[in-house]
ChimeraX commands (.cxc) that place a marker at each C-alpha (Angstrom):
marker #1 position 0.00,0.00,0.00 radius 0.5
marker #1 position 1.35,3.70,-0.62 radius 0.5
marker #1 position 2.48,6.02,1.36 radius 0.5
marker #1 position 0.35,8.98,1.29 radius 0.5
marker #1 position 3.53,11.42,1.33 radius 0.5
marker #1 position 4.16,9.91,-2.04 radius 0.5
marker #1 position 0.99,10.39,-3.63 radius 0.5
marker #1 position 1.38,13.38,-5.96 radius 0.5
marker #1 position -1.89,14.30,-7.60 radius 0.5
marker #1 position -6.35,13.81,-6.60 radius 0.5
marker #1 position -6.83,10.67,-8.89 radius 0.5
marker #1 position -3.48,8.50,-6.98 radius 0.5
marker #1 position -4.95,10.23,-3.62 radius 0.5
marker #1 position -8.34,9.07,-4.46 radius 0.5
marker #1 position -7.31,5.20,-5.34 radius 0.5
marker #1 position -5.66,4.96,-2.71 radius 0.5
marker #1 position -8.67,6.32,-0.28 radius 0.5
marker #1 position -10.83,3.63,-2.28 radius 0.5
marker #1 position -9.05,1.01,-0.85 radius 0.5
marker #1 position -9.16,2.27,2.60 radius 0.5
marker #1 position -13.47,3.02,3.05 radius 0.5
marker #1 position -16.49,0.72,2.95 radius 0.5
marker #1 position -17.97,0.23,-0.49 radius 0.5
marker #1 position -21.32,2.03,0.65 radius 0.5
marker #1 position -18.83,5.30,1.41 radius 0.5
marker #1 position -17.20,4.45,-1.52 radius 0.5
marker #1 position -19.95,4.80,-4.01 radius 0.5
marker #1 position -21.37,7.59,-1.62 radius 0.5
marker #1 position -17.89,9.55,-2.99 radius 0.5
marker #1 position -17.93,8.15,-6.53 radius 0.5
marker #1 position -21.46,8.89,-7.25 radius 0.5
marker #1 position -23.21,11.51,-5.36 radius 0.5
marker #1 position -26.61,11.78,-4.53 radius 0.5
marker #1 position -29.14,12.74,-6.84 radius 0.5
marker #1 position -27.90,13.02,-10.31 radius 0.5
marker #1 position -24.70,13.17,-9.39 radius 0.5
marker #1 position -24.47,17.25,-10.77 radius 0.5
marker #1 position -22.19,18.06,-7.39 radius 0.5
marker #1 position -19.57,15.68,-8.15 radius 0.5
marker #1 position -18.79,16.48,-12.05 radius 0.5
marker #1 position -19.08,20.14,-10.98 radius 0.5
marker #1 position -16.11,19.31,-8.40 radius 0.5
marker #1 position -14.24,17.37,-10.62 radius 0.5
marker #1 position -14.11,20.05,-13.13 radius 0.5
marker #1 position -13.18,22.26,-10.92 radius 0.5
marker #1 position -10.47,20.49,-9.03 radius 0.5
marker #1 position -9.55,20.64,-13.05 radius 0.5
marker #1 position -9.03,24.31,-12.76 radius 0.5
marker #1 position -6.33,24.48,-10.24 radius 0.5
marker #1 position -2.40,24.44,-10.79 radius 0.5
marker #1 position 0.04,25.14,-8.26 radius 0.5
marker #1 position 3.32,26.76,-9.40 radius 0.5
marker #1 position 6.15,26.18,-7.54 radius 0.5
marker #1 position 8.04,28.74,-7.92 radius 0.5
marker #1 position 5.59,30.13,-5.88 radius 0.5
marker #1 position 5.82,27.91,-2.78 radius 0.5
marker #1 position 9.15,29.11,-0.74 radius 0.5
marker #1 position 10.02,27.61,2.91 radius 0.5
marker #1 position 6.93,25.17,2.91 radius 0.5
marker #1 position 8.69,23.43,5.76 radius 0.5
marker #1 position 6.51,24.84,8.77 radius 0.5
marker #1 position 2.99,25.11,6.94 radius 0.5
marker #1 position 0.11,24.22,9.15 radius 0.5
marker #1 position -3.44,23.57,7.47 radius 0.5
marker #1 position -5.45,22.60,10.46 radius 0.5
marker #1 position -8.65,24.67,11.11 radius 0.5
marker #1 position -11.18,23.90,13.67 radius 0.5
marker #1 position -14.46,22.62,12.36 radius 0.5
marker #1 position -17.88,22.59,14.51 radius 0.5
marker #1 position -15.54,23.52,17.46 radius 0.5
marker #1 position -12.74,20.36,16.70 radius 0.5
marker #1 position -9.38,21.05,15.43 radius 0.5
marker #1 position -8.50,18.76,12.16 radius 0.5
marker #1 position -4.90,18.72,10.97 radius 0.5
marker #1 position -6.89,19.00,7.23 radius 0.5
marker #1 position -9.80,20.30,7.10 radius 0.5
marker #1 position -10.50,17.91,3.80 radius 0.5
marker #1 position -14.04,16.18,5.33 radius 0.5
marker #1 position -16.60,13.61,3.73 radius 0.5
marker #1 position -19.91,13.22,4.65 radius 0.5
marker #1 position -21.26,9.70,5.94 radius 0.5
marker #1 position -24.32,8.50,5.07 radius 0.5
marker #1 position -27.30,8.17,6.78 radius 0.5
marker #1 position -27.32,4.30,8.01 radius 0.5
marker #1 position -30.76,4.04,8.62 radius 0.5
marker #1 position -32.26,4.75,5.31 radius 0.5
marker link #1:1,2 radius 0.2
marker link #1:2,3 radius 0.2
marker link #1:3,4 radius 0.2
marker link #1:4,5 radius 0.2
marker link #1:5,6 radius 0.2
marker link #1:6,7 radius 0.2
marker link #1:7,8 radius 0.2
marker link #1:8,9 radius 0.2
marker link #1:9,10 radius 0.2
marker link #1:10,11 radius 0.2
marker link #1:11,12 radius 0.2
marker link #1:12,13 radius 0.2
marker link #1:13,14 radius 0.2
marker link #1:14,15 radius 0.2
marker link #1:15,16 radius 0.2
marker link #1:16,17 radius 0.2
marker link #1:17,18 radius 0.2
marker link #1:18,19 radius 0.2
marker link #1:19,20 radius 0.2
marker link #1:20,21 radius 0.2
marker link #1:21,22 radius 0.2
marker link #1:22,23 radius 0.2
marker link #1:23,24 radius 0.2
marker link #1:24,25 radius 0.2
marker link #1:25,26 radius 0.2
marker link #1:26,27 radius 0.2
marker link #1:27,28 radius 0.2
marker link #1:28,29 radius 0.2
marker link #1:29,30 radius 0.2
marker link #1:30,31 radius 0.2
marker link #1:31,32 radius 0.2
marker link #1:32,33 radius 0.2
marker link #1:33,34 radius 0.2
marker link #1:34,35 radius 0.2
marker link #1:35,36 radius 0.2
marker link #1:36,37 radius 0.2
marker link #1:37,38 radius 0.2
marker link #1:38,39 radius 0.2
marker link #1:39,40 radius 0.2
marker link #1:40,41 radius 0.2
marker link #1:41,42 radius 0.2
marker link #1:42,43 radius 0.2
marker link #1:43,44 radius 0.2
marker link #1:44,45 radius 0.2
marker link #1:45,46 radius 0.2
marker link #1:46,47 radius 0.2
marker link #1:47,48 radius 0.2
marker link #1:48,49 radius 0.2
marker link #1:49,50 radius 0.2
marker link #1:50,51 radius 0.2
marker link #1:51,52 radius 0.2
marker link #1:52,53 radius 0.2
marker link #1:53,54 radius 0.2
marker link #1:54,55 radius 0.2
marker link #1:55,56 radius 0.2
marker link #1:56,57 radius 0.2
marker link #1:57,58 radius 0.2
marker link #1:58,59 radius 0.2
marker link #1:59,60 radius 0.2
marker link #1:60,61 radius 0.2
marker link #1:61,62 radius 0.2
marker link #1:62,63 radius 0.2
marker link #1:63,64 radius 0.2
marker link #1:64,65 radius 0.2
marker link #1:65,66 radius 0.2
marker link #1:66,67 radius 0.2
marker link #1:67,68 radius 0.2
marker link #1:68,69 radius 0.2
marker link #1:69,70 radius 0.2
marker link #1:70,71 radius 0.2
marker link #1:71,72 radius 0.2
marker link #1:72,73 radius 0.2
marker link #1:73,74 radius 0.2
marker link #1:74,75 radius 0.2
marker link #1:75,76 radius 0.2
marker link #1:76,77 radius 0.2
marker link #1:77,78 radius 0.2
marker link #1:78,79 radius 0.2
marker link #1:79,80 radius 0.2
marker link #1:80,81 radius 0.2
marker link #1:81,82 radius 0.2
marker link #1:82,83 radius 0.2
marker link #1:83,84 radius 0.2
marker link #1:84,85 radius 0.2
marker link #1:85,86 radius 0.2
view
């Protein structure tokens, strides 16, 4: 199994979360809910970013943690579980 430090781009990031969740989360993420609209609308816009390096000096000490609903996350990258009882 990878190492997530040497994942280097969404679709290696996202085979290798496929492996990790249950199927129902799984298809949850692939499709959507409802026609699906959300997801191709995110896709083509993860699509639309680039980062240039040139840009990113000294990364060493970067901290993306936020606090969300009052919890600190070291990513604030979140996914919605579904409902269990439907």
């Amino acid at each position: 199994m990878s190492d997530v430090k040497t994942l280097y781009d969404l679709n290696e990031l996202e085979e290798h979360a496929t492996r990790l969740i249950s199927a129902a989360a799984r298809d949850l993420a692939n499709q959507g809910a409802g026609s699906g609209l959300a997801i191709r609308r995110n896709r083509m816009a993860w699509m639309d970013w680039a980062l240039r390096s040139r840009v990113l000096r000294n990364v060493s000490q970067c901290d993306l943690s936020s606090t969300v609903l009052g919890t600190r996350v070291s990513l604030p990258v979140l996914m919605g579980r579904p409902d269990s009882t439907a």
